[in-house]
C-alpha positions in Angstrom: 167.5 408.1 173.0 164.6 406.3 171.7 161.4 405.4 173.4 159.6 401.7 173.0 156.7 403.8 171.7 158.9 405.7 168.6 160.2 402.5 167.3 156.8 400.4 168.0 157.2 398.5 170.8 155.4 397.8 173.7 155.9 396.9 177.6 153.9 394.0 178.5 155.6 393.8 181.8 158.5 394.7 183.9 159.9 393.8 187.1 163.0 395.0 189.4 164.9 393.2 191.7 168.1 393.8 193.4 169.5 396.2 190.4 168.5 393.7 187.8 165.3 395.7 185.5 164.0 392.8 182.8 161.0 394.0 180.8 159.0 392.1 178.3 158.2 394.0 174.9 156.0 393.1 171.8 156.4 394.7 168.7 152.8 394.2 167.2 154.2 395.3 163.8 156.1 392.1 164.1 154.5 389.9 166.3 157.9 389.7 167.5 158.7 389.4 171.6 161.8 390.4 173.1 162.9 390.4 176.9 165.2 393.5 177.8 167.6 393.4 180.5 169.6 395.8 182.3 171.8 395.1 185.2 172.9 398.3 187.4 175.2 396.4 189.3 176.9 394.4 186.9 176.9 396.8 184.2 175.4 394.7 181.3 172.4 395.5 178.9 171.4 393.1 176.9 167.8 392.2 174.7 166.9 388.7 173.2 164.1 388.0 171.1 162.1 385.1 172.3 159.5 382.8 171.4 155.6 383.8 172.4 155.6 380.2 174.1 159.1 381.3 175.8 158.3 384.6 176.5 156.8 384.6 180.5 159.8 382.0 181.2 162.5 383.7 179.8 161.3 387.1 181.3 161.5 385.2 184.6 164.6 384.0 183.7 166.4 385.8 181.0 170.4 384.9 181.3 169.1 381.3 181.3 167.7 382.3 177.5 170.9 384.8 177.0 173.2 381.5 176.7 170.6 379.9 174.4 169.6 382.8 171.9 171.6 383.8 168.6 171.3 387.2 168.7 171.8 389.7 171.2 170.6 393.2 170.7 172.2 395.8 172.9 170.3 398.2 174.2 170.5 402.2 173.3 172.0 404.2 176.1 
């Protein structure tokens, strides 16, 4: 399993709320922001890149921006 710190990137924040983790990373190679999510309950992992003016709104509300992004990166178990 990697680690956000072995492939560059970095937490900028993370909540938890009833089984649902969403974190916000930066990769500061990249400049690139992505909002990882990981529901315990419902079983699904997902990561979406977003836009820096996106970024705090989608990590407050990321299956809002999981219908609107392209690309979905699963995350590593």
């Amino acid at each position: 399993m990697c680690t956000t710190a072995e492939i560059g990137m970095r937490e900028l924040d993370h909540r938890t709320n009833d089984g649902i983790d969403v974190t916000l990373l930066w990769n500061p190679q990249t400049s690139a922001l992505f909002v990882a999510v990981d529901d315990a309950r419902g079983g699904e992992s997902f990561t979406l890149e977003v836009d820096a003016a996106d970024a705090l709104d989608a990590f407050h509300h990321p299956y809002a921006y999981a219908d609107r992004s392209r690309v979905h990166y699963p995350i590593a178990a």
